[in-house]
matplotlib code that plots the C-alpha trace (Angstrom):
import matplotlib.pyplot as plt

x = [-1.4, -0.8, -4.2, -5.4, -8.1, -9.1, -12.2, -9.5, -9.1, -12.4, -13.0, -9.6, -8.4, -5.5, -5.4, -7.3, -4.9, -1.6, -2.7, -3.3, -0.1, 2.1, 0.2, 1.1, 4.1, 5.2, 3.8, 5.7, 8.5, 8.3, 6.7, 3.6, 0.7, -2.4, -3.3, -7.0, -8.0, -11.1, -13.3, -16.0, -19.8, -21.8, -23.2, -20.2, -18.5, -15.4, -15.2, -15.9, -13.2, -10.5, -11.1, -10.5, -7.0, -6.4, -7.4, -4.2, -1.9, 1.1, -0.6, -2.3, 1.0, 2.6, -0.8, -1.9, -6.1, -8.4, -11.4, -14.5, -14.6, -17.5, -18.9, -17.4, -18.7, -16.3, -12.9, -11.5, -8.6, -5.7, -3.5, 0.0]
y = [3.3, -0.2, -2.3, -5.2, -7.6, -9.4, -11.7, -14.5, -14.4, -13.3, -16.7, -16.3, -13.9, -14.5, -14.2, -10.8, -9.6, -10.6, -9.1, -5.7, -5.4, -6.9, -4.2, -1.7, -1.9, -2.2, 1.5, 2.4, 1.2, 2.5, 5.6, 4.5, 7.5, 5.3, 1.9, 0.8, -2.3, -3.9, -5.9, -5.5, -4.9, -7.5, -7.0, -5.1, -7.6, -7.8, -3.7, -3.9, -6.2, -4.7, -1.2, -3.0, -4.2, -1.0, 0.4, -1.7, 1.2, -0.4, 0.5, 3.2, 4.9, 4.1, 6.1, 9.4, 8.4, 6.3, 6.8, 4.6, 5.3, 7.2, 6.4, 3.1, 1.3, -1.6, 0.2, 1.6, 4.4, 4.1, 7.5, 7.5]
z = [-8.9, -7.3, -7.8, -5.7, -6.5, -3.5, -5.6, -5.5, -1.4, 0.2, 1.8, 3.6, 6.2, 6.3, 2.3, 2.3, 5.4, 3.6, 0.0, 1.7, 4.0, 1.3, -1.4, 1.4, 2.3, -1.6, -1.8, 0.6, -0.4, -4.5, -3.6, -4.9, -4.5, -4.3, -3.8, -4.9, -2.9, -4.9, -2.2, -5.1, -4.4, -2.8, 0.6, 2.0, 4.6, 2.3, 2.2, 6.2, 6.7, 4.5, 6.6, 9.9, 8.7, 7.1, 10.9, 12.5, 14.1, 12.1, 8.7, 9.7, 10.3, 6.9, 4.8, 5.2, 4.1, 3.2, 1.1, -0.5, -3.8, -4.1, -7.3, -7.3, -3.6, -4.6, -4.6, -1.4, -2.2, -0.2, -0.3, 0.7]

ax = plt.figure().add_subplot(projection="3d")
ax.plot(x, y, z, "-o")
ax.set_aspect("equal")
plt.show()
């Protein structure tokens, strides 16, 4: 599993869109199964914004889902 802490981007966009494609496209790429993306708790706008990008058709292609943790509200699963 392929981990991404985005605490040391959220005030940046284009930070938080560059960690994710770059985490993606490395899974890809190594055959990696999952990719946990950690917007962390707070009010949720992180989470919201990380599932938009994640929405873009040229991601959207390269994973098969995506789930929010469910015990965990901070941790969005990517599954490849």
């Amino acid at each position: 599993m392929l981990s991404v802490d985005l605490h040391g981007v959220f005030r940046s966009d284009r930070g938080i869109d560059s960690a994710i494609r770059t985490a993606i496209f490395r899974a890809k790429r190594e055959r990696i199964g999952t990719v946990e993306i950690i917007p962390g708790k707070g009010s949720g706008t992180l989470r919201r914004r990380v599932l938009a990008v994640l929405e873009q058709p040229h991601l959207k292609k390269l994973y098969r889902r995506v789930e929010v943790d469910p015990d965990n509200e901070g941790r969005v699963l990517v599954h490849f």
